[in-house]
C-alpha positions in Angstrom: 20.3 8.7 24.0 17.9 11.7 23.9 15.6 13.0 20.9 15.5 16.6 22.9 18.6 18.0 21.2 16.8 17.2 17.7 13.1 18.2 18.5 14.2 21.4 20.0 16.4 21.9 16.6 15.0 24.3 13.9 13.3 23.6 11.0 14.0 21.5 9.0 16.4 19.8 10.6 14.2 17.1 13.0 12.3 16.2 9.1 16.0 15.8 7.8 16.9 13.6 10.2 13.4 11.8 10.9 13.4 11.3 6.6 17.0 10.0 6.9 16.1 7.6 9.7 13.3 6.2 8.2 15.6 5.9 4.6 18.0 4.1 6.6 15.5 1.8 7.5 13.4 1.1 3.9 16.8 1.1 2.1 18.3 -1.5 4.5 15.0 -3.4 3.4 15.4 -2.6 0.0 18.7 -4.3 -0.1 17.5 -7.6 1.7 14.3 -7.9 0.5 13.3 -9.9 -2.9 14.4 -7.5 -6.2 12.0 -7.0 -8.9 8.4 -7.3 -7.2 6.0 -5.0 -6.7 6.5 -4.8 -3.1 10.4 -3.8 -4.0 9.0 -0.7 -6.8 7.0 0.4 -4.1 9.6 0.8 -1.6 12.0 1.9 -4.2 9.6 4.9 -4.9 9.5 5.5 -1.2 12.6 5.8 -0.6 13.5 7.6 -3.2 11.4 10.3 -2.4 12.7 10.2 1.4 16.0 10.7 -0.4 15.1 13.6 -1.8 13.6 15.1 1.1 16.6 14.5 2.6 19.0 16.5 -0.2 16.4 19.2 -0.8 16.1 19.7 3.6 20.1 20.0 3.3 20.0 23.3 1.4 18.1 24.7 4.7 20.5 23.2 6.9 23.7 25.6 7.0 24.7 25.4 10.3 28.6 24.4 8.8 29.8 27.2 6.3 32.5 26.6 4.6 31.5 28.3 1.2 29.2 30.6 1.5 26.2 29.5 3.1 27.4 26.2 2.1 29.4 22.9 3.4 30.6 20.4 0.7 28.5 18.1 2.4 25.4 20.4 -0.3 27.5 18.7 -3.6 26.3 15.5 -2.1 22.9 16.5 -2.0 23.4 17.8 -5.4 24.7 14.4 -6.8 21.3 12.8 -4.8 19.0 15.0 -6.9 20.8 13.9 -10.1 21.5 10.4 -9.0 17.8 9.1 -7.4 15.9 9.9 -10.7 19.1 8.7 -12.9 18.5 5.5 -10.7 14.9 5.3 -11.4 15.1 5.6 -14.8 17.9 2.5 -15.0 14.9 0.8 -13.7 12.5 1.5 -15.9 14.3 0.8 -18.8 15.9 -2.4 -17.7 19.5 -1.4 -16.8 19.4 -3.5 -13.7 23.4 -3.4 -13.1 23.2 0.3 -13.5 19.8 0.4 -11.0 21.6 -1.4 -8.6 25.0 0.5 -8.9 23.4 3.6 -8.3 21.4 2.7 -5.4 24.3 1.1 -3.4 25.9 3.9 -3.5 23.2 6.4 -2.5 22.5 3.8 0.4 26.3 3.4 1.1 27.7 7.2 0.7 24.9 9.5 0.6 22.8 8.2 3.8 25.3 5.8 5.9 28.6 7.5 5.1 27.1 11.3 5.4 25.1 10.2 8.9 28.6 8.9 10.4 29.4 11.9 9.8 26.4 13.7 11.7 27.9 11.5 15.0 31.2 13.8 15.4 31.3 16.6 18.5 29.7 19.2 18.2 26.6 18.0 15.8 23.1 17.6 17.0 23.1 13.8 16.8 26.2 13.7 18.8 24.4 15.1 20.9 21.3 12.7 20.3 23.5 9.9 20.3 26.1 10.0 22.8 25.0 13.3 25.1 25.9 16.7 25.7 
């Protein structure tokens, strides 16, 4: 395992991927961690902002184009911009099942399922993770 093939990337990929890392971690938290205290909303905010980083870095990423300039991969980042603050706002108006819904599944299919997918040939953390 070797960071070179991401810090020699361009802009903004090594932030994409450092933000994603580090949401990986606080989200993993998140879900483990005590619901409900203040420890949890701070984390939450975190995280939610790394989130968006993440889906707003994706737009500048277009090294896959498949429409346009574009990969499907951007309709994710798309439904992360709609679905972190729709998330947030369950929260603060008490629609815990709906808070939590949400937020599995940004955790689940927009950070673990779209980083699997970073791992095939060919991608930079294939190349991070497994070699050249």
């Amino acid at each position: 395992m070797s960071l070179g093939p991401l810090l020699s990337s361009p802009f903004p990929i090594p932030w994409h991927a450092f933000a994603a890392f580090t949401a990986l971690a606080v989200g993993g938290a998140q879900l483990a961690l005590p619901k409900g205290t203040p420890r949890h909303r701070a984390m939450g905010y975190v995280w939610v902002a790394l989130m968006l980083v993440i889906a707003i870095s994706s737009f500048w990423i277009q090294q896959i184009r498949l429409i346009g300039s574009f990969s499907p991969i951007h309709i994710l980042s798309i439904l992360v911009l709609v679905t972190a603050p729709l998330a947030v706002w369950y929260a603060h108006t008490h629609r815990v099942a709906a808070h939590r819904g949400a937020m599995i599944k940004l955790y689940v299919f927009a950070l673990v399922g779209a980083g699997i997918f970073t791992l095939l040939p060919g991608r930079i953390m294939h190349a991070v993770v497994f070699g050249q």
